[in-house]
C-alpha positions as CSV (number, residue, x, y, z in Angstrom):
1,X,-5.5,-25.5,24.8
2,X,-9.1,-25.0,26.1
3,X,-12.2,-26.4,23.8
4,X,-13.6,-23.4,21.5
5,X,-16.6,-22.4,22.7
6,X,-18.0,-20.4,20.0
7,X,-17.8,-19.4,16.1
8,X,-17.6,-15.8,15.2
9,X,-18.5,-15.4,11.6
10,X,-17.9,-12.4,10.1
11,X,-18.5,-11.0,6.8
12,X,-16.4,-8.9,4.7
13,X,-16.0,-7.6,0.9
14,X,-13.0,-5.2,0.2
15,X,-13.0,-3.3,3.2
16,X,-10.0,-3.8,4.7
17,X,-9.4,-0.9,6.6
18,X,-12.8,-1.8,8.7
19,X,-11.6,-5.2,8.8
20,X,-8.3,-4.5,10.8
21,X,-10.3,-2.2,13.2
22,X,-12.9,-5.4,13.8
23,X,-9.8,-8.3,14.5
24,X,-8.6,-5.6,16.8
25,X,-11.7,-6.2,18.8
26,X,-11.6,-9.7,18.8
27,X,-8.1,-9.2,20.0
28,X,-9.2,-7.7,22.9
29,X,-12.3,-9.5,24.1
30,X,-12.5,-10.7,27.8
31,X,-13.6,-14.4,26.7
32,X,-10.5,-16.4,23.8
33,X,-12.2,-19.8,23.9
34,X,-13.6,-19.0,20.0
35,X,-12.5,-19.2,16.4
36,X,-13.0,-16.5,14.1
37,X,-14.4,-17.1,10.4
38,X,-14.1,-14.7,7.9
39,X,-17.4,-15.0,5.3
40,X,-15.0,-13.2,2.3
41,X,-17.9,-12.5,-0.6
42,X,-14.6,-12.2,-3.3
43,X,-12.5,-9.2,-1.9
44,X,-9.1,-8.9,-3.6
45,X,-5.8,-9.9,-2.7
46,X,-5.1,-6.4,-0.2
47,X,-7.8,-8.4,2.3
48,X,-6.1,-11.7,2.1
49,X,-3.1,-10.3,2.8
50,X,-4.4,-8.5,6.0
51,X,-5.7,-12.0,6.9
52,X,-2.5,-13.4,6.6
53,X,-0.7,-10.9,9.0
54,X,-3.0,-11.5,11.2
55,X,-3.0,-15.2,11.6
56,X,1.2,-15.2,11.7
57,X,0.7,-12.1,14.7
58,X,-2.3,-12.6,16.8
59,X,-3.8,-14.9,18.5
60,X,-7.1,-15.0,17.3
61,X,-7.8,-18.8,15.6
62,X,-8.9,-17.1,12.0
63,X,-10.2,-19.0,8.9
64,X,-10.7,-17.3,5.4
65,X,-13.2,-18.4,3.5
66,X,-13.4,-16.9,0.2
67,X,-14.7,-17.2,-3.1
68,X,-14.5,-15.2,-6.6
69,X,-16.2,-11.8,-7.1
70,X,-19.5,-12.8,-9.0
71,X,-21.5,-9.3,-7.1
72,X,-23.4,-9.5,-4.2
73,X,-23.5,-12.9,-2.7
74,X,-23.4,-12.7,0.9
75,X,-25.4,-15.2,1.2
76,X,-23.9,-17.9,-0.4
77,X,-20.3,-17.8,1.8
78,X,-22.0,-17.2,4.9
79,X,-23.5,-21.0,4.2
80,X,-19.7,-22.0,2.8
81,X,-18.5,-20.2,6.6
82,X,-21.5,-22.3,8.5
83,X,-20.0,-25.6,6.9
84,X,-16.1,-24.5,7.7
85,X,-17.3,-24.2,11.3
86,X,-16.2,-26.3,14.5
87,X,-17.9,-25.4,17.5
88,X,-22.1,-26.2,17.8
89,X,-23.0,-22.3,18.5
90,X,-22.1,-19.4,15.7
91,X,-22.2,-16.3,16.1
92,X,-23.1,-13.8,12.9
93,X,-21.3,-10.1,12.7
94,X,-19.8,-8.1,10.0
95,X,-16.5,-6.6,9.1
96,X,-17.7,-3.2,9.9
97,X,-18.8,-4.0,13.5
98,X,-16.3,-3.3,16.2
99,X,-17.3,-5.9,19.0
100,X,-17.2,-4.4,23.0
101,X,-14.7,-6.4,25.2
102,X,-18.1,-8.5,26.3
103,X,-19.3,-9.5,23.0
104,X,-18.7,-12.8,23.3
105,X,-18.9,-13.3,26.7
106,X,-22.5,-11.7,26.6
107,X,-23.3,-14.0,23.9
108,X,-21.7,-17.2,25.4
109,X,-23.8,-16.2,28.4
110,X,-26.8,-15.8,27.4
111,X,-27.3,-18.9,24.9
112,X,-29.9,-21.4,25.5
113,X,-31.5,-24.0,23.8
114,X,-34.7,-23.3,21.6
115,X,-33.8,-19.4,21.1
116,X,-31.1,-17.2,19.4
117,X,-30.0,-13.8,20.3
118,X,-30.3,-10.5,18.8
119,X,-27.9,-8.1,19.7
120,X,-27.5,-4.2,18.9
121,X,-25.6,-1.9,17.3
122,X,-24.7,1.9,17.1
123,X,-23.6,4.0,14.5
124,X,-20.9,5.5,13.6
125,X,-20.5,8.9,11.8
126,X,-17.0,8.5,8.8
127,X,-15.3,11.1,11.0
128,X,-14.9,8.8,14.3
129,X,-15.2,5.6,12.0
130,X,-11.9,6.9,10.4
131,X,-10.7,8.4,13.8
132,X,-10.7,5.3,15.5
133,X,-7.1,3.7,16.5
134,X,-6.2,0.4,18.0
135,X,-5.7,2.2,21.1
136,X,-8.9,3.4,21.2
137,X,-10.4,-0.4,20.2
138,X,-8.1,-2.3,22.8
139,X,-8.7,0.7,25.6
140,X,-12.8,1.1,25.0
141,X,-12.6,4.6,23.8
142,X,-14.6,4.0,20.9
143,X,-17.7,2.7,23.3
144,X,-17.1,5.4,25.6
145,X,-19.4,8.1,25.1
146,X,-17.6,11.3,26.6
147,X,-15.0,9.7,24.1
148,X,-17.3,10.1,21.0
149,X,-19.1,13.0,22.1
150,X,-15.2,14.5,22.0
151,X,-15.0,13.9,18.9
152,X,-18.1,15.2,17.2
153,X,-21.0,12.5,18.2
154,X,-24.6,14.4,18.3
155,X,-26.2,13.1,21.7
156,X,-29.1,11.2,21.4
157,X,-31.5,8.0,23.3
158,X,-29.5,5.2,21.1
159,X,-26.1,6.0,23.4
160,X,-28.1,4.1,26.0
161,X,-26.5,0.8,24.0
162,X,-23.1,2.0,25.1
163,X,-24.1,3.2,28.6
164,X,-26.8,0.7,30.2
165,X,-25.4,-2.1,32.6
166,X,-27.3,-4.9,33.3
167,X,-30.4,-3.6,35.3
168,X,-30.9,-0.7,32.8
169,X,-30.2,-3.1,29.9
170,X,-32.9,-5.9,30.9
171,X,-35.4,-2.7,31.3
172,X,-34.8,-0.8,28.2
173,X,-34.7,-4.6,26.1
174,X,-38.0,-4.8,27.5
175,X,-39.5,-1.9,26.8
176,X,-38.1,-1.5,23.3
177,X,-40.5,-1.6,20.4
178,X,-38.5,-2.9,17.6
179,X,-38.6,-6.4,17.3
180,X,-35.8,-9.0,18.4
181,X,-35.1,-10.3,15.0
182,X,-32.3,-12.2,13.3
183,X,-29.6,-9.0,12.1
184,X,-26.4,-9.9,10.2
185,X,-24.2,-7.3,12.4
186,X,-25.4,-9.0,15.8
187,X,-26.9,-12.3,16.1
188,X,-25.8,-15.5,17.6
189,X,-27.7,-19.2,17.2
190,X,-27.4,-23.1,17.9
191,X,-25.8,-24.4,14.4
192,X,-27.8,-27.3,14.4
193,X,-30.4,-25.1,14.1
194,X,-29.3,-23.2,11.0
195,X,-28.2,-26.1,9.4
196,X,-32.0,-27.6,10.1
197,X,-33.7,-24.0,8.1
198,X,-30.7,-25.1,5.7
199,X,-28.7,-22.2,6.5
200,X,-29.0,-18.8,4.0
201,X,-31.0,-18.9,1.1
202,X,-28.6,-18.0,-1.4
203,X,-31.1,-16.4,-3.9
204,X,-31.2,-13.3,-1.5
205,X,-29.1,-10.5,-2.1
206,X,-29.1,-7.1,0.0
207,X,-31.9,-6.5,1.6
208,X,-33.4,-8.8,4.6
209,X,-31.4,-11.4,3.5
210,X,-30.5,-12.1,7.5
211,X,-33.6,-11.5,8.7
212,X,-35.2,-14.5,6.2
213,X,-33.1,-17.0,8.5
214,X,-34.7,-15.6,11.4
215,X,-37.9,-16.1,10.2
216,X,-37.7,-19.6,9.2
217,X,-36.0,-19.9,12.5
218,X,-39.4,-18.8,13.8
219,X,-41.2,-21.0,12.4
220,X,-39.3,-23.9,13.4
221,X,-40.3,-23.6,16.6
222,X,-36.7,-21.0,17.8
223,X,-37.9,-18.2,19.8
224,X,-35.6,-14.9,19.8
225,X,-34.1,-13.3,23.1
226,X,-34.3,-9.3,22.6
227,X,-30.5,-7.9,23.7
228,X,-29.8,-4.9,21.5
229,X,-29.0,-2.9,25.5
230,X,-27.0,-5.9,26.7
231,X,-24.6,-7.1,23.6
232,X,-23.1,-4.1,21.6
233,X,-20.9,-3.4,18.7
234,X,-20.0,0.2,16.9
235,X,-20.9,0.5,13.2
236,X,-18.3,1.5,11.4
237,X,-19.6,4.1,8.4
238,X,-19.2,3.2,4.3
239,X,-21.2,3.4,1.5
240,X,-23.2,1.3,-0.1
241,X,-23.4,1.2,-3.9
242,X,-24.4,-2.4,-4.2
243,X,-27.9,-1.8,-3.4
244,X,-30.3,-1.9,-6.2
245,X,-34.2,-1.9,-6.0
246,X,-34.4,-5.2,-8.0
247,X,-32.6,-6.9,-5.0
248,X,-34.9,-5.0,-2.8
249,X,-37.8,-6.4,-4.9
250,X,-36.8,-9.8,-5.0
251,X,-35.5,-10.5,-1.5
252,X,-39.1,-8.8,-0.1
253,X,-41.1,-11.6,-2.5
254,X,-39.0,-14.1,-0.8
255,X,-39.8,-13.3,2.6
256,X,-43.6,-12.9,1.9
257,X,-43.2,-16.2,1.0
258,X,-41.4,-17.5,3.9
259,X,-44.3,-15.8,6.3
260,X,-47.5,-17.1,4.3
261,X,-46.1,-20.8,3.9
262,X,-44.5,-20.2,7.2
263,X,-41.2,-22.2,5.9
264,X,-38.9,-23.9,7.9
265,X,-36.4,-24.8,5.0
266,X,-35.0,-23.3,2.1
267,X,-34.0,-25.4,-1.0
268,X,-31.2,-23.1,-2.0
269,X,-29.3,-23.1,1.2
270,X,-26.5,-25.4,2.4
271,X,-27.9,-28.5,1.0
272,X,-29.1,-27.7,-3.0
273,X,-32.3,-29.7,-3.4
């Protein structure tokens, strides 16, 4: 069996409908060399189960990580998925993000020492979200666009994340105004580098929390490759009722924080201080 190349982490909280739809992709990506890692923030037993059938029936190298239901606390088994990790590069999703055949070939490909990558996304409306078979996952339907304008998708600039090939990509990466930061659905890094900002700090709930690591990141020294044209997933659609304004609040003080004392570690990481 050939070295694994690369960590896929991917987070997840009782969506296991979304879930299925994500390992499907994996399934089906053009590069196997990598192990999958499933960040479970205290889903019940309907996800573990899924889990299950798929380590017994596919071929993906999974790991569930999981602990009790105590809210929101993403960050915290993110870090407990860093330290179950094997290979020296990770690479950050969630369990609502389909990943293109190229994800992690695109991301193997474009590593390199003293950056990370940040990749793109495009959403889904719930209508093709729930539309969406294995079929359409293991053929590329749901990254065709003729495929989704079929079914009900309003055209608009963002399909160019589906459509641009590598020419196109490079140019529109470019030219893009929003910054190449560190985003939970798309991001890939060195793990010795996350495990020297001490990984996630696990006071942050929703709300940045992702984007935190990427800024202590930054002020290590990492520098951030702009690929949101290059390396796509879909967004699948949901709801999210764990959002409050106090995590909002809280998470945004943090991050101040982080930028005026440009930080490079957190004490409530990986490693508790």
């Amino acid at each position: 069996m050939a070295a694994l190349k690369l960590s896929v982490i991917i987070s997840t909280y009782n969506q296991p409908e979304w879930l299925k739809k994500v390992l499907w992709g994996y399934e089906s990506q053009s590069e196997a060399n990598f192990e999958v890692i499933i960040a479970d923030d205290g889903s019940s037993g309907e996800t573990k189960q899924l889990i299950d059938r798929f380590k017994n029936g596919s071929s993906l190298q999974i790991v569930h990580v999981w602990h009790e239901d105590h809210g929101f606390q993403k960050t915290k088994i993110l870090n407990k998925a860093i330290e179950a990790s094997s290979t020296d590069y990770l690479l950050f999703s969630d369990g609502d993000c389909i990943p293109r055949k190229d994800f992690v070939a695109k991301h193997l490909q474009y590593r390199e020492k003293g950056y990370f990558l940040s990749g793109g996304y495009f959403k889904l409306p719930m209508s093709i979200s729930e539309k969406i078979s294995e079929g359409d996952i293991k053929n590329g339907n749901c990254f065709n666009v003729n495929w989704l304008k079929s079914n009900g998708l309003k055209p608009s600039f963002k399909t160019n994340k589906l459509t641009s090939k590598e020419a196109k990509g490079k140019f529109l990466n470019w030219v893009t105004p929003t910054k190449a930061s560190w985003n939970g659905h798309n991001s890939s890094g060195w793990k010795e580098d996350i495990v020297r900002v001490n990984g996630f700090d696990e006071r942050m709930q929703y709300g940045g929390e992702d984007r935190e690591l990427g800024e202590r990141l930054f002020n290590l020294g990492i520098r951030s490759k702009q690929l949101r044209y290059m390396i796509v997933c879909v967004h699948l659609d949901h709801a999210r009722g764990y959002v409050k304004p106090e995590m909002l609040e809280k998470n945004a003080a943090i991050r101040k924080a982080t930028k005026e004392q440009k930080s490079v570690y957190t004490q409530f990481g990986i490693q508790k201080d």
